[in-house]
C-alpha positions in Angstrom: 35.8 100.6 -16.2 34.4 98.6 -18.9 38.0 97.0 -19.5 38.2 96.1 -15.9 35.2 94.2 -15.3 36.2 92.4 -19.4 39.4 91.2 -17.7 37.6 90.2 -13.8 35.3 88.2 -16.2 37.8 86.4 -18.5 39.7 85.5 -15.1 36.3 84.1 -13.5 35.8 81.6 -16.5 39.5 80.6 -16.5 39.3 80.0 -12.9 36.3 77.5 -13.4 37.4 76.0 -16.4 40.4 75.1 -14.9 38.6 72.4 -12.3 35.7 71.5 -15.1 39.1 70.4 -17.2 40.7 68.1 -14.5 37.3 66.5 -13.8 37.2 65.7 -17.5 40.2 64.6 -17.9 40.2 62.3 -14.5 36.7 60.6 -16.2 37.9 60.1 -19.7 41.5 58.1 -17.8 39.2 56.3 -15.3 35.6 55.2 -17.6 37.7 53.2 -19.8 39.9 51.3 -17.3 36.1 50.5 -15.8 34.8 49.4 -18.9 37.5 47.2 -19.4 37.5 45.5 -16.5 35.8 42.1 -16.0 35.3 39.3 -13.5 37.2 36.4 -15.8 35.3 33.4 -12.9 32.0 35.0 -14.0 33.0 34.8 -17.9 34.0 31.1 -17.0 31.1 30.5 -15.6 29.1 31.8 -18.5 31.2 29.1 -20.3 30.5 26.2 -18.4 26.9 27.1 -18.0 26.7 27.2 -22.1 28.9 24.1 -22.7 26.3 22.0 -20.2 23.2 23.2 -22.2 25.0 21.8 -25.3 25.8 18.7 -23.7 22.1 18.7 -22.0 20.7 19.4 -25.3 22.3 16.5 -27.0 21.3 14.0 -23.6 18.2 14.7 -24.6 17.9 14.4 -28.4 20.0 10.9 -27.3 17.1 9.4 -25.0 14.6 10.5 -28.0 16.4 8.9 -30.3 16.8 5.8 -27.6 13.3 5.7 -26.7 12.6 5.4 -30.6 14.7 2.8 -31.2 13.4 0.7 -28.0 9.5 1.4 -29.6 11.0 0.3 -32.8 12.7 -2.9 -30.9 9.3 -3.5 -29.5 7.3 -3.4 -33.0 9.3 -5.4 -35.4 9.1 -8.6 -32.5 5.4 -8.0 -32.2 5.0 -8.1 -36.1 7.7 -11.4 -36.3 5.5 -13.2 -33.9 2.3 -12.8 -35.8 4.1 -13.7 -39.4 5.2 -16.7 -37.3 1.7 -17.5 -36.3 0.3 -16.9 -39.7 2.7 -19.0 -41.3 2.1 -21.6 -38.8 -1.8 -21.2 -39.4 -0.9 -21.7 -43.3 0.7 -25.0 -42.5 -2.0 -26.5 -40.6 -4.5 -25.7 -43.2 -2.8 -27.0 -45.8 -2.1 -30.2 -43.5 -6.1 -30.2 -42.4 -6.5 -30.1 -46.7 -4.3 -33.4 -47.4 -5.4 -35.1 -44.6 -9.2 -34.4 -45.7 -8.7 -35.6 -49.2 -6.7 -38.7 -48.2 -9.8 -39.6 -46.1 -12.4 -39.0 -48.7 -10.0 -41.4 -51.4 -9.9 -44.1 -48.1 -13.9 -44.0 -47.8 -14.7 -43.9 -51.5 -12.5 -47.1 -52.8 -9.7 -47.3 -55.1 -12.0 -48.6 -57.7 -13.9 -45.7 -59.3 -15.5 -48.1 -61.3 -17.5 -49.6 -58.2 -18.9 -46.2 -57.3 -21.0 -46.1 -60.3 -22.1 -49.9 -60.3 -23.8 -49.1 -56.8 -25.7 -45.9 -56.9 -26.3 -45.8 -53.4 -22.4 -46.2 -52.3 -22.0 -43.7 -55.4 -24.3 -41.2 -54.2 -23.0 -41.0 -50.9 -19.6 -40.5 -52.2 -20.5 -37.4 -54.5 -22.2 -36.3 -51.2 -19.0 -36.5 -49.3 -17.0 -35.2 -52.3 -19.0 -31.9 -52.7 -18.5 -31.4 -48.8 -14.9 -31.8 -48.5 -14.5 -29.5 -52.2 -16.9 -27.0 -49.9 -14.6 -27.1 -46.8 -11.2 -27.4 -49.1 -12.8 -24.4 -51.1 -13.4 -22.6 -47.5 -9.7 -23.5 -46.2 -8.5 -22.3 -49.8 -9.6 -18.6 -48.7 -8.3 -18.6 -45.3 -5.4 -19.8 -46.4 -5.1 -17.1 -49.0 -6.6 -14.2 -46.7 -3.8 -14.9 -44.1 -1.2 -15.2 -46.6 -2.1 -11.7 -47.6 -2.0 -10.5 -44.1 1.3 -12.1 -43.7 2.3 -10.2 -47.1 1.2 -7.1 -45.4 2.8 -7.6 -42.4 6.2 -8.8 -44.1 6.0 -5.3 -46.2 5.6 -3.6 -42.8 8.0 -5.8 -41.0 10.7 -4.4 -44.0 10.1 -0.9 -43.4 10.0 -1.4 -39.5 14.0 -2.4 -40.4 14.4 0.7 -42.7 13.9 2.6 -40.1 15.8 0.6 -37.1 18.9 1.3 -39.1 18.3 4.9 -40.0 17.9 5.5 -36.2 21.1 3.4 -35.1 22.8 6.0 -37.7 20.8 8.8 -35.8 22.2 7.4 -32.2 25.7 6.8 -33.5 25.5 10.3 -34.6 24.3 11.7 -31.4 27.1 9.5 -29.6 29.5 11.3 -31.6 28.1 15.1 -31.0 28.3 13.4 -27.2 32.0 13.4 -27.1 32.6 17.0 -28.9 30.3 18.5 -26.6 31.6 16.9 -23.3 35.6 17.8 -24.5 33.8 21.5 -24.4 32.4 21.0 -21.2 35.8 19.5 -19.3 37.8 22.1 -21.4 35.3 25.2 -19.9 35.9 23.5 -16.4 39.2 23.4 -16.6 39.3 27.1 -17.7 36.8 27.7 -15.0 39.5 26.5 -12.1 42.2 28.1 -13.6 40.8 31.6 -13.0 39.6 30.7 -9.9 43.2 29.6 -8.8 44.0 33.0 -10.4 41.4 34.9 -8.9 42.8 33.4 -5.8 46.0 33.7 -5.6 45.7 37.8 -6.9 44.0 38.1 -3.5 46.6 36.3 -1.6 49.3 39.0 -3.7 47.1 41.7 -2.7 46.6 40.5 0.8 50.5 40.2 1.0 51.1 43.7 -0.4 48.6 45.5 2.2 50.6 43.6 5.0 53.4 44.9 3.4 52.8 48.5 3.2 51.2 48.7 6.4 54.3 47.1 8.1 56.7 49.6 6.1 54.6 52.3 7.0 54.7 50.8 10.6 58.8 51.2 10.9 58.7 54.2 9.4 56.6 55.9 11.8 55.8 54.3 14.9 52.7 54.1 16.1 51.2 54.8 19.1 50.1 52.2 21.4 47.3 49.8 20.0 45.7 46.5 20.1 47.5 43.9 18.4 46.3 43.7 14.5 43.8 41.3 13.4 45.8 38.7 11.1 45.4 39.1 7.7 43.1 36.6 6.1 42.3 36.2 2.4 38.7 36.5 1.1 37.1 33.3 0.6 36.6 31.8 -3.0 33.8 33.6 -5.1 31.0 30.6 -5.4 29.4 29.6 -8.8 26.5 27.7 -9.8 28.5 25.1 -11.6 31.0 22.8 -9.4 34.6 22.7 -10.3 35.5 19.7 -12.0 35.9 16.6 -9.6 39.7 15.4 -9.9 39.5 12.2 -12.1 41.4 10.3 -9.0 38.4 10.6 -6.6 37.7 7.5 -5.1 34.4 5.5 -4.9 31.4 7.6 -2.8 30.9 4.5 0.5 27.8 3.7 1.9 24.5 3.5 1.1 23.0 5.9 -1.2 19.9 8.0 0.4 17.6 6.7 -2.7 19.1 3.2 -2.8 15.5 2.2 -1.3 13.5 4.0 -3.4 10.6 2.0 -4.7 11.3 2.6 -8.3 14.8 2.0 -8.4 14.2 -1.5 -6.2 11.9 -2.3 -9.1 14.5 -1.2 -11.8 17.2 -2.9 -10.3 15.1 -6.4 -9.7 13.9 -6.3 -13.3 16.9 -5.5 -15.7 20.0 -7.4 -13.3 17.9 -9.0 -9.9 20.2 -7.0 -8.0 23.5 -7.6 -9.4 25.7 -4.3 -9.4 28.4 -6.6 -12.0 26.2 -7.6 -14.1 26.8 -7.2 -17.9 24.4 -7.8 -20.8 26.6 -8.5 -24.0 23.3 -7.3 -25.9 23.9 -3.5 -25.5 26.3 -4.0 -23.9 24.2 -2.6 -21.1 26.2 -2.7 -17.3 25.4 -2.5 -13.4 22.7 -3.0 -11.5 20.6 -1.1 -14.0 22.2 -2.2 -17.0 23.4 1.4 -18.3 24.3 1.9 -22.1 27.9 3.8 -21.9 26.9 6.5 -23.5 23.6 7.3 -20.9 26.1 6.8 -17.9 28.4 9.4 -19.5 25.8 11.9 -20.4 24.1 11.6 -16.9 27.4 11.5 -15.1 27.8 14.8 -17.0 24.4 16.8 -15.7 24.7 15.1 -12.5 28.4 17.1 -12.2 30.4 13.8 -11.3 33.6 14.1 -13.8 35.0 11.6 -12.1 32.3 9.2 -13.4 32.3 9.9 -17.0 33.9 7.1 -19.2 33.9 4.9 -16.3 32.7 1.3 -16.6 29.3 1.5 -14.6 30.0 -2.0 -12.6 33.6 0.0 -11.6 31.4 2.2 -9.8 30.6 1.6 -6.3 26.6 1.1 -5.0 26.5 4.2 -3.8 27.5 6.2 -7.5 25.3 3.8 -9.3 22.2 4.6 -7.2 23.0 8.2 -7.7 23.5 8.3 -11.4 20.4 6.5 -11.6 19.0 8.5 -9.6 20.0 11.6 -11.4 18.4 10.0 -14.5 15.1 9.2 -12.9 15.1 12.3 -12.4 16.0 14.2 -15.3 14.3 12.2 -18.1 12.1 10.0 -16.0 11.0 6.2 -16.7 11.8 6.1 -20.6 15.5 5.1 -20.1 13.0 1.9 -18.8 10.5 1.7 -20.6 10.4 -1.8 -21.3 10.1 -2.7 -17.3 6.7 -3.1 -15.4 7.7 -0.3 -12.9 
């Protein structure tokens, strides 16, 4: 009896180990194939959105660097007007001087022999001479307090240029980072696309297959009577936060722009081009109606998601894309791009 219920048992735990085997066997072939699988839109996604925050990081270590350089600008023309002024304060001092002493020789005589024959005439004259020494003595220390501040100033006025240049190195390098980062950006766009004309045209494959097996299944065994099948209809594109890139043959954007109007921009435009969308400032060069450096038209064009803007001449750009990259930069970094305008 014993041996009996030995052998029932042994075929019990056979009997469930059998099923506990295939369900471990059908996980270990299926987790993996699981793990593996990823969405390749959402890893380009992930891309782009990293490539932008480069690009937006470098935008705004650019308009810092900008902004400096404009404050800079602003400081070494204040000091150059006041050395002018002092130098110019020097020069009529020393003018007021002569001119004093000539006067004093013209009232005294040529003869210094006649002021000491008449005492009174004499008198008077080493009165006048002690006043004009006193005043001469007085213009003497003006003269040589403003030459120190001009010293000063001139010292300052040195370093002020010191560090113009180090920051025109700083923006050229930031101009350069510019370009690597944006050729990451259009490279993760491009990639983007790809898989979603990937992604897309798998479904289509899939959609065809389905049709495909249902209509072999169809002639292999006829159906009963039905309604007519829906048609088959691929499932629309996955969205994303970050637009595709725009095709670099885009033409203009017509009309007017929604914030062409806007009090801020009127000012903007009315102060750095009175309105002139083709205006160019050989200076920056600076172009369009509100006289964009190259490289701030690129790197808002860039957060602003218009491809088809960047590297573009600004005045080639219609109204309606200049209002909206300016815009875009109002927006995103506020007045500082200008800073130098009463608005």
């Amino acid at each position: 009896m014993r041996g009996g219920r030995d052998v029932r048992h042994r075929r019990l735990l056979l009997v469930l180990a059998v099923p506990f085997c295939l369900l471990i066997s059908l996980l270990g072939a299926t987790t993996p194939a699981f793990a593996q699988e990823a969405d390749p839109v959402a890893a380009a996604d992930q891309a782009v959105a990293e490539a932008q925050a480069q690009v937006d990081q470098v935008a705004g270590a650019y308009f810092d660097a900008l902004e400096r350089t404009r404050q800079l600008e602003s400081r070494i023309s204040e000091l150059q007007a006041r050395i002018g002024e002092l130098r110019q304060r020097v020069a009529d001092l020393e003018t007021i001087t002569s001119d004093r002493a000539v006067a004093a020789y013209k009232r005294s005589g040529n003869s210094l022999g006649a002021i000491f024959l008449d005492s009174s005439s004499a008198t008077d004259t080493v009165r006048r001479i002690k006043a004009i020494d006193l005043l001469n003595a007085h213009d003497d220390d003006a003269v040589r307090a403003l030459r120190r501040s001009q010293a000063d100033l001139s010292g300052e006025l040195r370093e002020l240029d010191a560090a113009r240049e180090r920051q025109a190195s700083a923006v050229a390098r930031l101009q350069e980072q510019d370009q690597q980062v944006n050729a990451k950006l259009v490279e993760a766009q491009n990639r983007r696309q790809v898989a979603i004309d990937e992604q897309l045209e798998a479904q289509r494959q899939a959609a065809a297959a389905a049709a495909a097996a249902a209509a072999a299944a169809a002639a292999a065994t006829p159906p009963p009577p039905a309604p007519p099948e829906a048609p088959v209809t691929p499932p629309p594109a996955p969205k994303s936060a970050t637009p595709a890139p725009v095709p670099a043959g885009r033409a203009p954007t017509s009309g007017v722009n929604p914030h062409h109007n806007d009090p801020y921009l009127t000012c903007v435009r009315h102060y750095e081009s009175t309105d002139n969308y083709q205006a160019y400032n050989r200076g920056g060069p600076a172009y369009g109606a509100y006289q964009f450096l190259q490289p701030s038209w690129n790197l808002t064009a860039n957060h602003a998601g218009r491809g088809d803007l960047f590297g573009l001449d600004p005045r080639r750009a219609s109204e309606y894309d200049q209002d909206e990259i300016a815009w875009t930069l109002y927006q995103w970094q506020g007045k500082r791009n200008w800073s130098l305008d009463p608005c």
